[in-house]
LUMMIBA-270894 format. One line per field, with one value per residue (C-alpha): residue in one letter; x, y, z; chain; residue number from 0. Coordinates in steps of 0.001 Angstrom, whole numbers, plus 500000, padded with zeros to 6 digits. Layout:
koltor <- [A_...]
east <- [X_...]
north <- [Y_...]
up <- [Z_...]
vovo <- [A_...]
fimi <- [NUM_...]
END
This chain:
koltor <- [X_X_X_X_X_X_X_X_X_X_X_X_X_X_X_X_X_X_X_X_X_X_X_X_X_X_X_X_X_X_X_X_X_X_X_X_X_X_X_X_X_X_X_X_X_X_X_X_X_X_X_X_X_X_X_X_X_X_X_X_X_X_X_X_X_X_X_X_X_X_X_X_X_X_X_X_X_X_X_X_X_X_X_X_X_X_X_X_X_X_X_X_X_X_X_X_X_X_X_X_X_X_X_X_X_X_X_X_X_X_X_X_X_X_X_X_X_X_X_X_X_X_X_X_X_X_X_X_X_X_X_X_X_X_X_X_X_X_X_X_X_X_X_X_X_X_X_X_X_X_X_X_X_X_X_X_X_X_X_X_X_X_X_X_X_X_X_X_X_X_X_X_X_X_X_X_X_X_X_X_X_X_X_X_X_X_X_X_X_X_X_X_X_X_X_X_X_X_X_X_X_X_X_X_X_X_X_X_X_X_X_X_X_X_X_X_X_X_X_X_X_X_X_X_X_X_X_X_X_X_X_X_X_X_X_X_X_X_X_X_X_X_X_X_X_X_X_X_X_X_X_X_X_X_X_X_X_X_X_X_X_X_X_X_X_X_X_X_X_X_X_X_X_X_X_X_X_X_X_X_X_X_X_X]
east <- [656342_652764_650175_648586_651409_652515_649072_649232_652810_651661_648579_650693_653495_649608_648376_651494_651102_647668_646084_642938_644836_646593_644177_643131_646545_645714_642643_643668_646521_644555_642159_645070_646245_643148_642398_645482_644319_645356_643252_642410_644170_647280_650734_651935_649136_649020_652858_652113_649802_651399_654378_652373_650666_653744_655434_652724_652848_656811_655377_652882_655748_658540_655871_655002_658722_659660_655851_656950_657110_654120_651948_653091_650712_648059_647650_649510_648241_649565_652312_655652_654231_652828_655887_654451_657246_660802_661851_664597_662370_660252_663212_663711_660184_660328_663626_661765_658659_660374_662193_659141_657885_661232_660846_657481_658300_661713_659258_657681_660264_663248_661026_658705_661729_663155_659171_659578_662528_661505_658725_659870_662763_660241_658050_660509_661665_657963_657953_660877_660873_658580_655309_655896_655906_653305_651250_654197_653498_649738_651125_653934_650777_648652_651648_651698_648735_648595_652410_649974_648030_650899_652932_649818_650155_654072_652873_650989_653474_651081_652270_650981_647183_648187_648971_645530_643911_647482_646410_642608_643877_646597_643813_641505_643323_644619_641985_640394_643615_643830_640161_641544_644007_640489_638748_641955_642693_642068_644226_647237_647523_647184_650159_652675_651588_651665_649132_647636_644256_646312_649111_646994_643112_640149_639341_642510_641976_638782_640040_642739_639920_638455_640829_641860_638432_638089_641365_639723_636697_638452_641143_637789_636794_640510_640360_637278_638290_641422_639488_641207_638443_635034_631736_630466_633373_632170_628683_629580_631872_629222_626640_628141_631821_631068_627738_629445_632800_630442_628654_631794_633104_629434_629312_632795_633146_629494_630065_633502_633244_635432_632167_631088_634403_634302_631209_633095_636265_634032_632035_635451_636123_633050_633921_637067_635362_632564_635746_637498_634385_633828_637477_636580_633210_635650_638039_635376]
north <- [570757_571893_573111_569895_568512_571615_571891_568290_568775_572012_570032_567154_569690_571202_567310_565782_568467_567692_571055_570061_568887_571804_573959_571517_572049_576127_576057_573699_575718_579261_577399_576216_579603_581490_578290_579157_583178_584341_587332_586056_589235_588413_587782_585479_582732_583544_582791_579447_578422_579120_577226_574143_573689_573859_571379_568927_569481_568298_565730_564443_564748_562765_560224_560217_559686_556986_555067_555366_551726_550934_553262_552114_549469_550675_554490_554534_557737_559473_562279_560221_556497_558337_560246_563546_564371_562783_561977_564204_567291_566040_565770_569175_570775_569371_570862_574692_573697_573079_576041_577795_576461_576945_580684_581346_579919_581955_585027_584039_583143_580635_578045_577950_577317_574338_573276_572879_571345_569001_568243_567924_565635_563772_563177_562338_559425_558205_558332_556158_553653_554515_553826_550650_549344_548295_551103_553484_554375_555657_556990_559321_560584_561193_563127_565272_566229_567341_569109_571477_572853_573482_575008_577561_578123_578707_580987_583843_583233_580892_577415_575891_576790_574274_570706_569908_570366_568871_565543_565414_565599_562848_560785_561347_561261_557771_555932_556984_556149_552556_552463_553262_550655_548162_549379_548914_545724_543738_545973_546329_542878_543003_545042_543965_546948_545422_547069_546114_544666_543034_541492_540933_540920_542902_542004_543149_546184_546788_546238_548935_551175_550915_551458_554635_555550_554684_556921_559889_559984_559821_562754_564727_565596_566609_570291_570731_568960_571081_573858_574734_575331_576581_574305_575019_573130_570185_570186_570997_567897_565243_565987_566141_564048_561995_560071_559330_557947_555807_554579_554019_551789_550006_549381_549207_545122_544936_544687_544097_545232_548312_549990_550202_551577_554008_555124_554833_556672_559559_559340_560146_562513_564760_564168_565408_568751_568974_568138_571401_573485_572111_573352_576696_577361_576196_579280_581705]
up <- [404415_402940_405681_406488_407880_409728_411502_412357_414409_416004_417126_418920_420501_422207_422946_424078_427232_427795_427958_429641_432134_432348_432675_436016_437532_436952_438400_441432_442284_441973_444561_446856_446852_447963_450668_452098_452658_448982_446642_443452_442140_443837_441363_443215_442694_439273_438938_441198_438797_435545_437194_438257_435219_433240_435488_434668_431122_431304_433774_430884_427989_429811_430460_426624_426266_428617_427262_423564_422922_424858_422592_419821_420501_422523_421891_418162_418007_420218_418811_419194_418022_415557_414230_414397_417184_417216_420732_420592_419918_422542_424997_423940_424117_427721_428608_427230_429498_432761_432065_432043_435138_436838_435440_437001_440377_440890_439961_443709_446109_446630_448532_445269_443078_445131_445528_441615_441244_443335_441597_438269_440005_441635_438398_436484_438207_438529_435047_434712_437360_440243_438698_438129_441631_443282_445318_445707_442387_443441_446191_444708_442092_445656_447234_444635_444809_448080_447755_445363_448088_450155_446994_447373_450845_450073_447012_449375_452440_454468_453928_456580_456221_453009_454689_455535_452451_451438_453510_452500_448750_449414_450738_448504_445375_446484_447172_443783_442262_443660_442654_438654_438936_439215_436573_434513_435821_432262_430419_432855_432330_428955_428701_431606_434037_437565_439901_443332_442575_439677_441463_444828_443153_443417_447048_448199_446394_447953_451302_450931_449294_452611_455037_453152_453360_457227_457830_455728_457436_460521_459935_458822_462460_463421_462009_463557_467215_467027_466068_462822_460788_461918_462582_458821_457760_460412_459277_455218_455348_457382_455406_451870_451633_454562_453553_449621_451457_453416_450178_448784_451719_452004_447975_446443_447074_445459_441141_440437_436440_435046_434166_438154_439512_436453_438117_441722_440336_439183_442403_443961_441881_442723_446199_445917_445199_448178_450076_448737_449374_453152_453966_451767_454550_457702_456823_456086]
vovo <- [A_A_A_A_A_A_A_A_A_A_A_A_A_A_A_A_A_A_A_A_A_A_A_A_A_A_A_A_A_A_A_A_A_A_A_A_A_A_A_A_A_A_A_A_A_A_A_A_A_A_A_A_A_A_A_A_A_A_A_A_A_A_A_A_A_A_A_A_A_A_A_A_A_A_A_A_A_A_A_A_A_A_A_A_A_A_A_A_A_A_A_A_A_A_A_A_A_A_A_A_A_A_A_A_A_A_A_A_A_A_A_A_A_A_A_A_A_A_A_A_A_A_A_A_A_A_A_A_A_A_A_A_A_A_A_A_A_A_A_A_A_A_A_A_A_A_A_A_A_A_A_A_A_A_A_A_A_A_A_A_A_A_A_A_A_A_A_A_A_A_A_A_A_A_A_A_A_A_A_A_A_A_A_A_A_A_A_A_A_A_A_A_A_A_A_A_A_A_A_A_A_A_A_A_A_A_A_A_A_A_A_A_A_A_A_A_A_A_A_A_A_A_A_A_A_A_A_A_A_A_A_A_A_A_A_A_A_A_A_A_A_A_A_A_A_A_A_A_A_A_A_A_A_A_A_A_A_A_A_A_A_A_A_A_A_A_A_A_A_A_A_A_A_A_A_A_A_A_A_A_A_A_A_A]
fimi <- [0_1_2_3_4_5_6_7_8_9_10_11_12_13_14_15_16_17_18_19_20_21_22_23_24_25_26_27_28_29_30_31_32_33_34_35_36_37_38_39_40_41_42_43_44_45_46_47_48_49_50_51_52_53_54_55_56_57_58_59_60_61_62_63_64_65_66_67_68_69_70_71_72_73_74_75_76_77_78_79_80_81_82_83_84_85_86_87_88_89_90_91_92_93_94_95_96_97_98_99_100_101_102_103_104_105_106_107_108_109_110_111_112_113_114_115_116_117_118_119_120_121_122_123_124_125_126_127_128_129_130_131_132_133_134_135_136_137_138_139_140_141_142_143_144_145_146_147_148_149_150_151_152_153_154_155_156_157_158_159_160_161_162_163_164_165_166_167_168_169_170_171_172_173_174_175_176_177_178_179_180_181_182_183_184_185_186_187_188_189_190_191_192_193_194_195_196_197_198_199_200_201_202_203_204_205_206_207_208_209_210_211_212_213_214_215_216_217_218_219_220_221_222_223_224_225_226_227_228_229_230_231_232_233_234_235_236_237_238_239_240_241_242_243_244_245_246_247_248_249_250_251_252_253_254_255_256_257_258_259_260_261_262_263_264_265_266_267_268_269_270_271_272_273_274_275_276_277_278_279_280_281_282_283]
END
């Protein structure tokens, strides 16, 4: 094998795990970790981390394996359509990497360890089967999501201080994701992929868009009423997350074109984050 070739396969074993992404999952579970009352010096988040990332790189591998014939004709170059990795080494690779997550997570406590296994359980039947069915699909991505703030709270030995950051991410992350499933409207139905908005159309899509976004808003002034987090968390969240969900609910029905809920989807996105920083001021 001369050189070339050898960089070539070390370069798809590091893109079939999606390291950016990885380094996302890192960074979202270090942030869980201290929401939930953790140091940033602490092991324990450290080992949460490591474990989460590494459970979605064997998330994004098993995907790669299950989607094989599909990218063969829209993403050829990707590392198994393209030949670089043979399924059975990927099979394998993603056997070593959900060791490693398991490895990390029995390094915290037991309640990690099943938190994994669960996980990895739970993606890997997305992967096969649960994806494709209509909005439980976008809801299993959303759940996980929000298990990751709780996995933080479980990390430090607070797992509670997790589930509403848990909820506000399961929220958030599903309306954006049934906002994705609209801009990729033309090409699920390219390729067989039955969505919401593509099964139901766009105005249904938009309607569920905003009654997810109604229900957000809504569970926004529970911590506050209920006096979980402080009044900066009240008045971070009203005048930052609050006025873009209402945009979003006022304008999502108004261009239906996959360039505008790009631009919706990474609205969301940002959103997501002021969300994250509210809740950070409500437990100062």
């Amino acid at each position: 094998m001369n050189s070339d070739r050898l960089i070539k396969i070390l370069l798809a074993y590091l893109k079939i795990v999606r390291p950016v992404n990885m380094v996302i999952t890192f960074a979202s579970l270090y942030l869980a970790g201290i929401l939930c009352g953790g140091a940033f010096s602490d092991s324990e988040i450290l080992y949460a981390a490591l474990s989460a990332a590494f459970t979605a790189a064997g998330g994004n591998i098993i995907n790669d394996v299950f989607d094989v014939k599909i990218d063969k004709i829209n993403r050829p170059d990707r590392p198994l359509p393209a030949g670089l990795i043979s399924k059975n080494a990927a099979l394998n690779y993603y056997l070593i990497i959900n060791l490693a997550a398991f490895s990390f997570a029995a390094l915290i406590n037991v309640y990690s360890l099943v938190i994994v296994l669960f996980s990895v359980t739970f993606i890997f039947f997305y992967c096969y089967h649960i994806k494709k069915v209509i909005l439980i699909g976008n809801i299993v991505v959303s759940f996980l999501t929000g298990l990751a703030f709780v996995y933080g709270g479980v990390a430090v030995g607070n797992p509670y201080a997790g589930i509403i950051p848990g909820i506000f991410a399961l929220l958030a992350n599903l309306i954006r994701e049934v906002v994705k499933d609209m801009q990729d409207i033309e090409g699920d139905k390219k390729n067989g992929i039955i969505t919401l908005p593509q099964k139901y159309g766009i105005n249904t899509g938009v309607l569920v868009t905003r009654v997810f976004t109604i229900v957000i808003i809504l569970f926004t002034f529970i911590p506050f009423l209920c006096k979980i987090y402080h009044i900066e968390f009240f008045i971070a969240v009203m005048i930052t997350a609050n006025p873009l969900y209402v945009y979003i609910f006022k304008n999502i029905g108004i261009e239906k074109t996959p360039v505008f809920y790009g631009k919706m989807s990474a609205l969301l996105k940002g959103n997501m984050v002021l969300g994250l920083i509210a809740i950070y001021l409500g437990i100062m």
